[in-house]
LUMKEDREN-549936 format. One line per 2 residues: number of its first residue (from 1); for each residue x negated, y negated, z negated of C-alpha. Coordinates in Angstrom, 1 decimal, padded with zeros to 4 digits. Layout:
# LUMKEDREN-549936
NUM = X:Y:Z | ...
This chain:
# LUMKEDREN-549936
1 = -118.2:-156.0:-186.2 | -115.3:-157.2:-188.2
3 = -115.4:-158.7:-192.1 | -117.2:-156.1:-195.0
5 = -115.5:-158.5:-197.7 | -114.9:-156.8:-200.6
7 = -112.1:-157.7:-202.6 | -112.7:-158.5:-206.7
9 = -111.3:-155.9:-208.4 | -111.4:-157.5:-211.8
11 = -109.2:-159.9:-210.6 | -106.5:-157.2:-209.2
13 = -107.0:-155.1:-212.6 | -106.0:-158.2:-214.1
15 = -102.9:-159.0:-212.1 | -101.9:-155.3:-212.0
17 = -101.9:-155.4:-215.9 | -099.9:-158.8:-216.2
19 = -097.4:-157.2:-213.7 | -097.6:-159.8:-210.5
21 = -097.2:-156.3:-208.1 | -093.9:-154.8:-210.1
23 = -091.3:-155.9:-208.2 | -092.9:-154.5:-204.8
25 = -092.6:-151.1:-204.2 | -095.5:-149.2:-203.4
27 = -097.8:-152.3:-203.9 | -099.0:-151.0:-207.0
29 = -100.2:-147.7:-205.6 | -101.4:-149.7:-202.6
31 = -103.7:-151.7:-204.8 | -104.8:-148.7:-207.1
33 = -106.0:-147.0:-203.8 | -108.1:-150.2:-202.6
35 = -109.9:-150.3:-206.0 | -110.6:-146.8:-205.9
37 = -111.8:-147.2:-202.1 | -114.1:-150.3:-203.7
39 = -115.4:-147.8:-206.0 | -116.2:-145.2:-204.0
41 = -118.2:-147.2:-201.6 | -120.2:-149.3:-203.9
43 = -123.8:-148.5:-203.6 | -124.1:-147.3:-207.7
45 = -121.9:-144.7:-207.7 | -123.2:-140.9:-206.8
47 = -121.0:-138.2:-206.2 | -122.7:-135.0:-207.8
49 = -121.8:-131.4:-207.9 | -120.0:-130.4:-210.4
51 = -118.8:-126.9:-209.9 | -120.1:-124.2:-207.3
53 = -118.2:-121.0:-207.2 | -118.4:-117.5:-204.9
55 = -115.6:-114.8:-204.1 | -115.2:-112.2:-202.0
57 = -112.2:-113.5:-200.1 | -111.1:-116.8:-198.2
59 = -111.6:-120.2:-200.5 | -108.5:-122.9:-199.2
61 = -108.0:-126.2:-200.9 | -104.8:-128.4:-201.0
63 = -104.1:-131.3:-202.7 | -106.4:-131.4:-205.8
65 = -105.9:-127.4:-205.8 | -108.4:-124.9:-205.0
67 = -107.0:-121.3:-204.2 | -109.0:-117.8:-204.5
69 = -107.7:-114.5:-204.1 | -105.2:-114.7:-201.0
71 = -103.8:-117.8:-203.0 | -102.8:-115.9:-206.5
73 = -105.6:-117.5:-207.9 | -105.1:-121.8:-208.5
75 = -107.8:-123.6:-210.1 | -107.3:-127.5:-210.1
77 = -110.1:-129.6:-209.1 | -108.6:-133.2:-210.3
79 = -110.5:-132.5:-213.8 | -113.7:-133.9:-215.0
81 = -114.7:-130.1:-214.3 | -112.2:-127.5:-212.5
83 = -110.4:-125.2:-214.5 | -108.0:-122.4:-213.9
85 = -104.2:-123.8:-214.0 | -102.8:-120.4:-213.2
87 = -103.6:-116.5:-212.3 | -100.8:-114.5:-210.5
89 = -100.5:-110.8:-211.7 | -102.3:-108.2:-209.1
91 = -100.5:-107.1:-206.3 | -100.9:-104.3:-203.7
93 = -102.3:-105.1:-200.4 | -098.8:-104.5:-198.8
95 = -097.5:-107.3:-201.1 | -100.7:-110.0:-200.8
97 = -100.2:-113.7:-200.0 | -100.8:-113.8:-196.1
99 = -100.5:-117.7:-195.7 | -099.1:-120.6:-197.5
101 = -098.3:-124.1:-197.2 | -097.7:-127.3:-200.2
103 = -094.7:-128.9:-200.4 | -094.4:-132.2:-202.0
105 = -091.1:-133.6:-203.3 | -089.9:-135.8:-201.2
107 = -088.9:-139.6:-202.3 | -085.0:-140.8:-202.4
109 = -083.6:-136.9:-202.1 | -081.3:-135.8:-204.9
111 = -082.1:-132.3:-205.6 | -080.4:-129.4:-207.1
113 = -083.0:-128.5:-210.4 | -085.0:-130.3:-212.2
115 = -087.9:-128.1:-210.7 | -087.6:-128.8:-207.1
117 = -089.1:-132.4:-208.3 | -092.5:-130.7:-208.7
119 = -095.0:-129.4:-205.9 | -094.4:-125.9:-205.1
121 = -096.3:-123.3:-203.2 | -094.4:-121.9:-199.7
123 = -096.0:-118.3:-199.9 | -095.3:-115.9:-197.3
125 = -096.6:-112.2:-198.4 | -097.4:-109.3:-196.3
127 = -094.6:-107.4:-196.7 | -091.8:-110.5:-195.2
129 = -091.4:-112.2:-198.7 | -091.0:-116.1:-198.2
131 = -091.6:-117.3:-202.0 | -091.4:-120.7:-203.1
133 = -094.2:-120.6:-206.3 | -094.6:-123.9:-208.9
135 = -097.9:-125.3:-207.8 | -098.4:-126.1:-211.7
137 = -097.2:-122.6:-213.5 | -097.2:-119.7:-210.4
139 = -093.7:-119.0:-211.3 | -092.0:-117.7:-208.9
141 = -088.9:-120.1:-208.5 | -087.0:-118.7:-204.8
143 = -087.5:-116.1:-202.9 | -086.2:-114.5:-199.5
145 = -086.5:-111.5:-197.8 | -087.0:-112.0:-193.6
147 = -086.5:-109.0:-192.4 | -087.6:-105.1:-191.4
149 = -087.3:-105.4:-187.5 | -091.1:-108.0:-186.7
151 = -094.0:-108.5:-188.8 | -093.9:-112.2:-189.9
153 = -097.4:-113.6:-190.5 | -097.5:-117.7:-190.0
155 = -096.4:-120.6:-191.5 | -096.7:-123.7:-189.9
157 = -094.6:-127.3:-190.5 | -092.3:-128.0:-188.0
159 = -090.9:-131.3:-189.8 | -093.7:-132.0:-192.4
161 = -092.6:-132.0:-195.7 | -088.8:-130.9:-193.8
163 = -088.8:-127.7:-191.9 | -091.1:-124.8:-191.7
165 = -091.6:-122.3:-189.3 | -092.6:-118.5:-189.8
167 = -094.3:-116.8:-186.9 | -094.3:-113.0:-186.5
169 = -097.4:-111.3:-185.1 | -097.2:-111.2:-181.3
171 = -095.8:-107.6:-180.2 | -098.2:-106.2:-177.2
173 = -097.5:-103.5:-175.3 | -099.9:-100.6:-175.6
175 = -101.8:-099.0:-172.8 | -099.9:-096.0:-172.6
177 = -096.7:-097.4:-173.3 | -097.6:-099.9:-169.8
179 = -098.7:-096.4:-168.1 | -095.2:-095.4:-168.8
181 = -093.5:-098.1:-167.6 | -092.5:-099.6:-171.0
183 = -092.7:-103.2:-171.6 | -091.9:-104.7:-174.7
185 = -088.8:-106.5:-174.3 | -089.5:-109.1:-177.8
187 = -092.6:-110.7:-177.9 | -092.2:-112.5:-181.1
189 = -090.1:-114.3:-183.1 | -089.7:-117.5:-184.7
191 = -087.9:-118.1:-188.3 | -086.7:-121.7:-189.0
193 = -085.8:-123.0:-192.7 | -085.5:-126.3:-194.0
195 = -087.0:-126.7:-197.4 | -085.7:-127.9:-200.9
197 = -083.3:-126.0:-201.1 | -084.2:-123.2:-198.7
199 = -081.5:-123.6:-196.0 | -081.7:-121.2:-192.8
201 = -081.8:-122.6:-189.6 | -081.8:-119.6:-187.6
203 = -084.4:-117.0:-185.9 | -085.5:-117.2:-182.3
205 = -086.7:-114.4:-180.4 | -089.1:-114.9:-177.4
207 = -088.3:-112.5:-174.9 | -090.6:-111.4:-172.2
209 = -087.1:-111.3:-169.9 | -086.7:-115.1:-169.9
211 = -089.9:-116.8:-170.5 | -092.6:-114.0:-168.8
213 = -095.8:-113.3:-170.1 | -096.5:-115.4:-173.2
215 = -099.8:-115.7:-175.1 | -097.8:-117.7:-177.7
217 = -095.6:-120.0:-178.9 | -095.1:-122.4:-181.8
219 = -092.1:-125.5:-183.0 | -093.6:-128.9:-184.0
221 = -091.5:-131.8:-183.9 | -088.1:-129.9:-182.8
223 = -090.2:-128.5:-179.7 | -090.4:-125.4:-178.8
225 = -093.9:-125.0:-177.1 | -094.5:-122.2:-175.1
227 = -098.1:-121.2:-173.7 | -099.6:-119.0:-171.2
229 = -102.9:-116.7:-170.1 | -103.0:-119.0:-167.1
231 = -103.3:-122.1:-168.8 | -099.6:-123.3:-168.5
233 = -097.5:-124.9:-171.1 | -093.8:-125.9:-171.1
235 = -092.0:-127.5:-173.6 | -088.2:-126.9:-174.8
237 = -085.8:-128.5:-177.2 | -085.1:-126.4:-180.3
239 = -082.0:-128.5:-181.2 | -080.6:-128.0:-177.0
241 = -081.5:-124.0:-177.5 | -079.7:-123.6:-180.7
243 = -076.2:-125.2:-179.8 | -076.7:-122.9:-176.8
245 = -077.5:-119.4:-177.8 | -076.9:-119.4:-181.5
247 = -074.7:-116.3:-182.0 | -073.6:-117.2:-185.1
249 = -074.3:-119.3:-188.2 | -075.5:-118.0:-191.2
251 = -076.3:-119.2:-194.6 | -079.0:-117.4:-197.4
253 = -077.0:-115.3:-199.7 | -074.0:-114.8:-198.4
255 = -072.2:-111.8:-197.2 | -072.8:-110.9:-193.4
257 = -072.0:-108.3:-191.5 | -074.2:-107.8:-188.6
259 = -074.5:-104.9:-185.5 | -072.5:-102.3:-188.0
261 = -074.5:-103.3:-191.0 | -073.3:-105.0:-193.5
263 = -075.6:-107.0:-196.2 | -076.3:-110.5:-197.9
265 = -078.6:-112.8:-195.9 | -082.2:-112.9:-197.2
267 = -082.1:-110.3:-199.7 | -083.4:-107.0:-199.0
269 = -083.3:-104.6:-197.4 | -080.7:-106.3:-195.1
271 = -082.8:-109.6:-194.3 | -081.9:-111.9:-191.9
273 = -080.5:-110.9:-188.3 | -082.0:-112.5:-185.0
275 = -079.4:-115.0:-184.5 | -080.5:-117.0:-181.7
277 = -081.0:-114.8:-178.6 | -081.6:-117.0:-175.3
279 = -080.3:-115.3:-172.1 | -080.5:-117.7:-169.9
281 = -084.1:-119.9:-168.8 | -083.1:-122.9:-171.4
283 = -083.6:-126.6:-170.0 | -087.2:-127.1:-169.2
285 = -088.5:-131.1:-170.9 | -092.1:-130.5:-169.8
287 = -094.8:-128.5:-168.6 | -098.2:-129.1:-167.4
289 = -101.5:-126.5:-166.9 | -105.0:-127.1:-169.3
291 = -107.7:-125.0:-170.0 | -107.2:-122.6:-172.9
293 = -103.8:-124.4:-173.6 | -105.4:-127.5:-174.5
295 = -102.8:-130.0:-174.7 | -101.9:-133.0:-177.1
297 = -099.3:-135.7:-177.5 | -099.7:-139.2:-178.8
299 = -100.5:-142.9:-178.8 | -098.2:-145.9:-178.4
301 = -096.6:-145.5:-175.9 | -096.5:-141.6:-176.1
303 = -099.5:-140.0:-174.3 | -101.3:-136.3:-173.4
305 = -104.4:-135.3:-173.5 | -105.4:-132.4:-171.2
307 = -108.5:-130.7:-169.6 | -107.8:-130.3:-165.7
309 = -107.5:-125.9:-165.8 | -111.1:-125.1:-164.5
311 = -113.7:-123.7:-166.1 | -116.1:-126.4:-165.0
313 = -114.1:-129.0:-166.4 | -114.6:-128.4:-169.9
315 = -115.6:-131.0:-171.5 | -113.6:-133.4:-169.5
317 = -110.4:-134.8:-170.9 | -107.8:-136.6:-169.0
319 = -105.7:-138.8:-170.7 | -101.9:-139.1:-169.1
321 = -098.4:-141.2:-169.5 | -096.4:-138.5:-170.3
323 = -093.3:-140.6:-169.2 | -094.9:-140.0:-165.5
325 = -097.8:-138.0:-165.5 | -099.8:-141.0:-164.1
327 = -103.6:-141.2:-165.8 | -103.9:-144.0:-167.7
329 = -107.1:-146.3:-166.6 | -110.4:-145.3:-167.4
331 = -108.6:-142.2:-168.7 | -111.4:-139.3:-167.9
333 = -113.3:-139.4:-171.1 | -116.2:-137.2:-170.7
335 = -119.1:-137.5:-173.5 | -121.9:-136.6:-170.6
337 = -124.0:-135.1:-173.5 | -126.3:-131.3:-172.9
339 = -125.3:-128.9:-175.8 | -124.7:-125.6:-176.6
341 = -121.4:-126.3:-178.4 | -118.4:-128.6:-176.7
343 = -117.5:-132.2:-177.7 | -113.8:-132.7:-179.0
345 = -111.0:-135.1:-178.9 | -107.7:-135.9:-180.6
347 = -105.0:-138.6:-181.5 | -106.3:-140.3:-184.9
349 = -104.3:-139.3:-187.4 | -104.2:-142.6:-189.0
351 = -101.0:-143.6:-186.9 | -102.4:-146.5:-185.1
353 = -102.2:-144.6:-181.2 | -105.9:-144.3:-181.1
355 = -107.6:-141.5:-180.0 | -110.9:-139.7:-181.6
357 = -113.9:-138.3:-179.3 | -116.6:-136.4:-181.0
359 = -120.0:-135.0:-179.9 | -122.9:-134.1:-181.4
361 = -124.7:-137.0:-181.3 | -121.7:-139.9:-181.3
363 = -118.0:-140.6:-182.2 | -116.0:-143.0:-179.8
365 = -113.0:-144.0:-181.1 | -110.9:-145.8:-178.5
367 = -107.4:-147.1:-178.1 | -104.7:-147.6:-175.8
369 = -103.3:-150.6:-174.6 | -101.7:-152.5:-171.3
371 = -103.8:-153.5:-168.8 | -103.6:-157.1:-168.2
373 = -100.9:-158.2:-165.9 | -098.9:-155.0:-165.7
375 = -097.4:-153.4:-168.6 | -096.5:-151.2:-166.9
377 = -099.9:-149.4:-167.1 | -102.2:-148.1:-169.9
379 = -106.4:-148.5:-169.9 | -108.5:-146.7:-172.5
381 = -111.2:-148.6:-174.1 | -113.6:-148.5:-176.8
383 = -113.0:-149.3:-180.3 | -115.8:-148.8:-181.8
385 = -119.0:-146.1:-181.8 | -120.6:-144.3:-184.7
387 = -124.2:-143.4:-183.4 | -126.3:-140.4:-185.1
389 = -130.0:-141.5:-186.3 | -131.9:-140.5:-183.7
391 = -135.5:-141.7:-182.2 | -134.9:-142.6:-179.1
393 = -135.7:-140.5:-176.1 | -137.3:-138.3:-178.1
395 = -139.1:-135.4:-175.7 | -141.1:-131.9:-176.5
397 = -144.6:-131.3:-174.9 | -144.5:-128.0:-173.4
399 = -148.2:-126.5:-172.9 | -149.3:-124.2:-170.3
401 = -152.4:-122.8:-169.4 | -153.4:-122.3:-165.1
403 = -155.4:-119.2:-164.5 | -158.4:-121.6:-164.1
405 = -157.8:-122.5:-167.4 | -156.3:-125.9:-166.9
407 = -154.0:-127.0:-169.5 | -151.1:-128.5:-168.3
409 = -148.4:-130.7:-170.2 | -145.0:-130.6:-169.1
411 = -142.1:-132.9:-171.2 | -138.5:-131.9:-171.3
413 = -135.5:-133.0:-173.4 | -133.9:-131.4:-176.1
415 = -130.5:-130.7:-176.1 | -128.4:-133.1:-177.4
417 = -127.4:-131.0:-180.6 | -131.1:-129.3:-181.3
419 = -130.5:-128.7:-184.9 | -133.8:-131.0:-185.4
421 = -131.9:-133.6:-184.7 | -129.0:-135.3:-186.3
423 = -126.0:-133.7:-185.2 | -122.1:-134.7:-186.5
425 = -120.4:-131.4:-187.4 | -117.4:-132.5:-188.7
427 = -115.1:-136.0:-188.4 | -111.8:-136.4:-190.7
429 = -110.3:-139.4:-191.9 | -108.7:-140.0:-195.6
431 = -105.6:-141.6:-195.0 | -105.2:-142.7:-198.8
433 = -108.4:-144.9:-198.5 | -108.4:-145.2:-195.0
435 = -111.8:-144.1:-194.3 | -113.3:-142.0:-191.6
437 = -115.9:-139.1:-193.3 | -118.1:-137.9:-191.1
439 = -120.9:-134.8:-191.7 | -124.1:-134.7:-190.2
441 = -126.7:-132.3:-190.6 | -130.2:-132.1:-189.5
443 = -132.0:-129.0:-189.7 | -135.5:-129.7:-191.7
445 = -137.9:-126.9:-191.2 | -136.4:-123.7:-192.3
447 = -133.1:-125.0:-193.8 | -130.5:-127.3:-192.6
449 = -129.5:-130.7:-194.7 | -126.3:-132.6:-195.1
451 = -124.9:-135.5:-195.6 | -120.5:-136.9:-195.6
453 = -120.8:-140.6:-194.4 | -117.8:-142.8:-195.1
455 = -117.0:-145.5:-192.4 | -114.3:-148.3:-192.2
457 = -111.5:-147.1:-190.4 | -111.1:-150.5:-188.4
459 = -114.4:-151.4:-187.3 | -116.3:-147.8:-188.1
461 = -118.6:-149.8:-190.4 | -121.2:-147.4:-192.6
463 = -120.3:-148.3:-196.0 | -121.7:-145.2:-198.1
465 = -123.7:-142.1:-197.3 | -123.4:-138.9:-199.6
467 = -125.9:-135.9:-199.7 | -124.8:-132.3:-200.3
469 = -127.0:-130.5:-202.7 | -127.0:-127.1:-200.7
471 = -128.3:-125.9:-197.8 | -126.4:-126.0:-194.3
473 = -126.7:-122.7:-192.2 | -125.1:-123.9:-189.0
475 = -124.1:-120.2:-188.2 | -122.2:-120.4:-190.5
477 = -118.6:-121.4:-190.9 | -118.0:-124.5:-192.6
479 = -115.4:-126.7:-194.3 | -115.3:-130.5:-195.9
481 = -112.7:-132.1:-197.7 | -112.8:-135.6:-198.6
483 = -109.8:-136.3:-201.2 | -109.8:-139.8:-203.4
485 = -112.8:-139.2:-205.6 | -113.5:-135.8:-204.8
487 = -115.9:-133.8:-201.8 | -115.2:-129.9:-201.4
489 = -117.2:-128.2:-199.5 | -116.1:-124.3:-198.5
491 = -118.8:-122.2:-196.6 | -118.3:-118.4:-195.2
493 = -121.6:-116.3:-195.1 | -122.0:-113.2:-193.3
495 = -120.0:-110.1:-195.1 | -117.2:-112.5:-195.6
497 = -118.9:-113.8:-198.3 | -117.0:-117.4:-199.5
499 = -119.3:-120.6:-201.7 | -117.7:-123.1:-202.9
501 = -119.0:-126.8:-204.1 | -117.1:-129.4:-206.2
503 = -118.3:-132.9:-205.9 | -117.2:-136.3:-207.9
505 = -117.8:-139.3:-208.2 | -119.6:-140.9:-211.1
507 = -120.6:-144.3:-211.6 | -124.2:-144.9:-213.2
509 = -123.4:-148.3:-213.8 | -120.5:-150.9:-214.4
511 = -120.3:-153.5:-212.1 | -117.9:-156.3:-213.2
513 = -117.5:-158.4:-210.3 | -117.5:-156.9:-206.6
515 = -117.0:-160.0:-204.8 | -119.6:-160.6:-201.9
């Protein structure tokens, strides 16, 4: 266990207000955030609900925004209670919000208006309408039309913050239309834009001809990942497949003529043409076969997670150098635990190359490093674990009764998520106070109960425990956001049914000094 030293916050409040942090950058915000991270944690302050809300359609939350109504409602949550900060007008169902995404301005970029300095809303609408919405007013402040020829239906960052991708629904070929013979030549298509101000990058089509049967594919990073039914998935560079089959270049709102039609690009009805048509199999960077597609890169030096493509292998991660394939040591990470749903595991999101490993009844967080004497090689080991309070070996009597009448006691084990017991649902980390939250519920007679623990992010310390008002169905589908000073948690009943609770913090008491 490392040091739980808590810094004296008096004494930073002090030098904050005489100015001793002004000529950093960023060391101000940086201190702001580790009083607030004192705050929260300190054993007098409570975080109580403060709003609960219901609707009839899907809740999201975004940065101190809470969104109702396929995102044409926007109530902000940063307020002592939340209140509305805009309402869209109605809209047909043809013309609804289908996703969205938050863009944030960017630091050091000179930008055209005065209003591309403020968050804005990247709203794409059922009927191929890319908006970009003030995430203040709701005013509509771009928009561009896609096109007639796909069905676009997914936004997705491909360069956070940078470039954005919109996905078309997949295209599948109907039973008759195989009987026939007919296969659909497009499968689905891929629109690329940078952001602030909306630049086009081009749209890819994804062929049956050149890449076969695909179940999907997706851009992240400037790759082009491709997956398959089988459990294959190969990875392509976007920037290599545009300076070879871009047809031609063209830029939102200017003329274009294009297969005997002529129009202006992103306006309707003329939209934008497919512009980057691969005819050729484009240079393959890497491919490798996992169970339902599972695959992930990270860690220091880069890494991939995978589960081995066999249905008796789930559950079992393998963790490889993707420079050589070669499996780092002690890299089959499987949590050994009896339960009905699966363990998970990902690269922390905190940056540091570590990698998160979650079951129902513990959370290994372990890192990556050389193993001694050849640096050549990577070993996994553990960082730290977060244990759920349990009583140890804990066993049910089963009772049964011989047809002599002998009563006989037989003991088995429960499984390692019986919702009697303490069971972790959910693990995230707040990168703004670096702490991991983690919920766990235990079901207490005919309800379920919950609590969000907050740990150290180094050492995975318990530094404050927080219990939700509401009951916890664990049918149900749930969601928890931990942001600054504020707990949101979103719930879907059956009937598509949406709840919504607010939590924040409140201190009962002042505390002058925090030094320990």
């Amino acid at each position: 266990m490392g040091p739980t030293q808590k810094p004296n916050v008096c004494r930073q409040l002090s030098r904050r207000a005489l100015g001793f942090f002004s000529r950093d950058a960023g060391v101000v915000q940086r201190t702001n955030l580790g009083i607030l991270r004192v705050l929260v944690c300190q054993e007098s302050t409570k975080f109580k609900n403060v709003w609960t809300t219901h609707s009839k359609s899907p809740i999201a939350y975004e940065r101190g925004r809470i969104y109702f109504d396929n995102y044409r409602c926007c109530v902000s949550s940063v307020a002592s209670e939340p209140r509305k900060l805009y309402e869209m007008p109605k809209c047909s169902k043809s013309e609804k919000i289908e996703d969205a995404l938050l863009w944030e301005c960017p630091v050091g970029e000179i930008l055209p208006n005065p209003s591309d300095y403020k968050s804005s809303l990247i709203a794409l609408t059922a009927h191929n309408w890319l908006f970009r919405i003030s995430a203040t007013t709701g005013k509509v402040l771009e928009k561009i039309y896609l096109a007639s020829y796909c069905k676009f239906r997914y936004l997705s960052w491909d360069t956070p913050q940078e470039v954005i991708a919109v996905k078309s629904a997949q295209n599948k070929c109907s039973a008759l239309a195989r009987q026939a013979g007919i296969q659909q030549p497009i499968l689905l298509y891929l629109a690329v834009f940078h952001v602030l101000p909306f630049s086009l990058i081009g749209i890819l089509e994804i062929s049956k001809k050149i890449f076969g049967n695909v179940t999907d594919a997706t851009l992240s990073h400037g790759i082009l990942i491709v997956m398959y039914s089988s459990g294959l998935v190969r990875l392509y560079s976007f920037q290599a497949i545009i300076e070879q089959f871009m047809q031609q270049k063209l830029d939102l709102g200017c003329a274009c003529r294009w297969g005997g039609t002529a129009g202006t690009v992103g306006e309707a009805p003329f939209g934008i043409p497919c512009n980057i048509k691969i005819t050729d199999s484009p240079p393959l960077l890497f491919e490798v076969s996992s169970l339902e597609n599972a695959f992930q890169i990270g860690g220091h030096p880069w890494h991939y997670i995978i589960t081995p493509n066999k249905k008796k292998q789930k559950g079992v991660f393998h963790i490889c150098a993707l420079k050589d394939n070669s499996l780092a040591k002690n890299g089959i990470q499987e949590m050994e635990c009896c339960s009905l749903e699966s363990d998970w595991i990902y690269f922390h999101p905190d940056a540091s190359g570590r990698i998160i490993h979650v079951g129902p009844n513990q959370v290994k967080v372990l890192k990556l490093n050389e193993v001694e004497n050849n640096s050549a090689q990577h070993q996994i080991s553990e960082d730290f674990v977060i244990l759920a309070n349990r009583e140890k070996n804990k066993n049910e009597n089963l009772l049964t009764v011989t047809a002599s009448g002998r009563v006989v006691k037989k003991k088995f084990n429960l499984l390692d998520d019986d919702p009697e017991q303490e069971t972790f649902k959910i693990v995230d980390y707040e990168d703004e106070l670096d702490l991991l939250s983690v919920v766990a519920v235990t079901q207490i007679d005919a309800e379920g109960k919950a609590h969000l623990d907050f740990h150290c992010n180094e050492y995975g310390t318990l530094l404050k425990s927080i219990p939700l008002e509401e009951s916890w169905d664990v049918t149900y589908s749930h969601e928890v956001y931990f942001d600054r000073d504020l707990v949101l948690h979103i719930e879907q009943k059956p009937s598509r049914v949406f709840s919504c609770y607010v939590y924040q913090m409140f201190a009962d008491k002042c505390q002058a000094n925090y030094d320990q």
